[in-house]
C-alpha positions as CSV (number, residue, x, y, z in Angstrom):
1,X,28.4,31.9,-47.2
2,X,31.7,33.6,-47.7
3,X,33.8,30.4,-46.5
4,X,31.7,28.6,-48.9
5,X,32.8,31.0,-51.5
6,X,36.0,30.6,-50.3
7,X,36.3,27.3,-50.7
8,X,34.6,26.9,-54.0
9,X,37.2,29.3,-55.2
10,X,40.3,27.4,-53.9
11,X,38.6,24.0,-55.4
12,X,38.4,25.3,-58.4
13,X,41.2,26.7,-59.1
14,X,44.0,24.7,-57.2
15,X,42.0,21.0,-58.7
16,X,43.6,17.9,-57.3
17,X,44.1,15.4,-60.0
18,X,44.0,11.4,-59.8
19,X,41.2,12.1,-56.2
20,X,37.6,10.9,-56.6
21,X,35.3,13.5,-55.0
22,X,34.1,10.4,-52.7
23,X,37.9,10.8,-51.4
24,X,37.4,14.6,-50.8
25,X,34.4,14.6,-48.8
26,X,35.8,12.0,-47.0
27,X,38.9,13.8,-46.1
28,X,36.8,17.0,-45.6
29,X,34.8,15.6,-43.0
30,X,37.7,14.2,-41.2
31,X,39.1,17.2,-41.0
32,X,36.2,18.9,-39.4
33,X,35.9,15.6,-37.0
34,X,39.1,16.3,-36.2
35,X,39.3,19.9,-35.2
36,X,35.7,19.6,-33.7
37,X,36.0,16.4,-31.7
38,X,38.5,18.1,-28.8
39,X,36.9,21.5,-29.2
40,X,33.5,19.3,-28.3
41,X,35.2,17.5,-25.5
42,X,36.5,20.5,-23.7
43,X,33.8,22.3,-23.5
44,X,31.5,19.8,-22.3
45,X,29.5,19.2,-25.5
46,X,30.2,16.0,-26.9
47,X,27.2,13.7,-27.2
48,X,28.2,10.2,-28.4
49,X,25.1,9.3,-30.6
50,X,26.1,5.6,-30.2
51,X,24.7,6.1,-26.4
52,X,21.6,4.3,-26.4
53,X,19.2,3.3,-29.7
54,X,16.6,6.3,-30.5
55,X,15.3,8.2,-33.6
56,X,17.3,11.2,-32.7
57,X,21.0,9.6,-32.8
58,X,19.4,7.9,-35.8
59,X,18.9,11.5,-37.6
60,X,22.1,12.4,-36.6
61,X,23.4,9.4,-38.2
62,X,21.5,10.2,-41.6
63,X,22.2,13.9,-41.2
64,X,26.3,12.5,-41.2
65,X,25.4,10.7,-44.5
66,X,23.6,13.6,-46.3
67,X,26.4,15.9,-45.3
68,X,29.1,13.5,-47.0
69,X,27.0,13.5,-49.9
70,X,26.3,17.0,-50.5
71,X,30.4,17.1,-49.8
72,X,30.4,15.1,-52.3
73,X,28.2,17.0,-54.8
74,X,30.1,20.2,-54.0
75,X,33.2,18.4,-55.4
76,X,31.9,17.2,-58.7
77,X,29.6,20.6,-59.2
78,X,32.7,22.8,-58.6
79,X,35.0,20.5,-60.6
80,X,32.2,20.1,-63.6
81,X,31.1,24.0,-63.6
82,X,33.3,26.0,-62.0
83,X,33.0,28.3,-58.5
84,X,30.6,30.4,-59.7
85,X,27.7,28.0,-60.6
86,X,27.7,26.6,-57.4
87,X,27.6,29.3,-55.8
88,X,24.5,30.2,-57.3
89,X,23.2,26.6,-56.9
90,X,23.5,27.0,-53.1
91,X,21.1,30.3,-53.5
92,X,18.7,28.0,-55.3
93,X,19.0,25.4,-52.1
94,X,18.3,28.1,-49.7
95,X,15.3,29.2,-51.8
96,X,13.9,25.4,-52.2
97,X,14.2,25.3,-48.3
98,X,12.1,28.6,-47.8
99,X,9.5,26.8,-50.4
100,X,9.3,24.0,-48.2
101,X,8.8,26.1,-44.6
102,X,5.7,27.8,-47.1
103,X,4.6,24.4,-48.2
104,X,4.9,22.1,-44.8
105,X,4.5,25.2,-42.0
106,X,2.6,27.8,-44.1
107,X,5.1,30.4,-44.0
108,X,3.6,33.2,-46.0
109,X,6.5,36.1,-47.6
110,X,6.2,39.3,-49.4
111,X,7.1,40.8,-52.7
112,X,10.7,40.8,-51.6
113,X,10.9,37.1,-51.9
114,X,9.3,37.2,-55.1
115,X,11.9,39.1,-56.5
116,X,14.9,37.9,-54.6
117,X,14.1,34.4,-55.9
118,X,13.5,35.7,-59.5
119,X,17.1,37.4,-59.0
120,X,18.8,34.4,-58.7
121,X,16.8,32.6,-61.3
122,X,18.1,35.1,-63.3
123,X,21.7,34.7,-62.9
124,X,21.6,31.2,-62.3
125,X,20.0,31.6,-65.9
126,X,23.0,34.1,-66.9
127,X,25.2,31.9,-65.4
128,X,23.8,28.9,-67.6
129,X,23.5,30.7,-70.9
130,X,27.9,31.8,-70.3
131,X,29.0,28.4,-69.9
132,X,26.5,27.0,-72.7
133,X,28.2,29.6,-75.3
134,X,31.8,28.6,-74.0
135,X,31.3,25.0,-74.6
């Protein structure tokens, strides 16, 4: 969470003009290929998912494509609404993912879930209501 802070921080406020966020993910991800791909190689851990045909290189295919497009999202939210709305948006996608371990796996939580999600309800709504008044 706090290098995603980070980095909403330093997109916002160091914006790169003229660059499609398609362009950013893009170079974001071959970044991370970059640094990872000897770290993965040295230590023994590579696993080239182009092996052999099978539903889990598949997901790890598709999990390659949803990452560039939430890399994608993160551009255009950040550039749209600024470094603190997303950062409350990534709350709200942590919630929705608890929701779904209740609804598919019947995870059951207390009153401190309750409360934590109406907290960032609440500033996501405070968030909302700033930005709304400022435009």
């Amino acid at each position: 969470p706090l290098c995603y802070s980070i980095a909403a921080i330093f997109v916002a406020h160091r914006p790169i003009s003229g660059i499609q966020p398609i362009h950013l993910a893009a170079g974001t991800q071959l970044a991370a290929a970059s640094l990872l791909w000897p770290l993965a190689l040295a230590t023994g851990h590579f696993y080239p998912i182009w092996s052999e045909l099978s539903l889990q290189n598949l997901l790890i295919a598709v999990h390659g494509i949803i990452a560039s497009l939430a890399y994608i999202m993160f551009f255009r939210i950040v550039a749209l609404a600024g470094a603190v709305f997303y950062s409350y948006s990534s709350y709200l996608i942590a919630a929705t993912g608890i929701g779904w371990g209740m609804l598919i796996f019947g995870e059951r939580h207390g009153i401190e879930f309750a409360l934590a999600v109406a907290l960032i309800f609440a500033g996501l709504a405070v968030v909302n209501s700033r930005q709304s008044a400022a435009s």
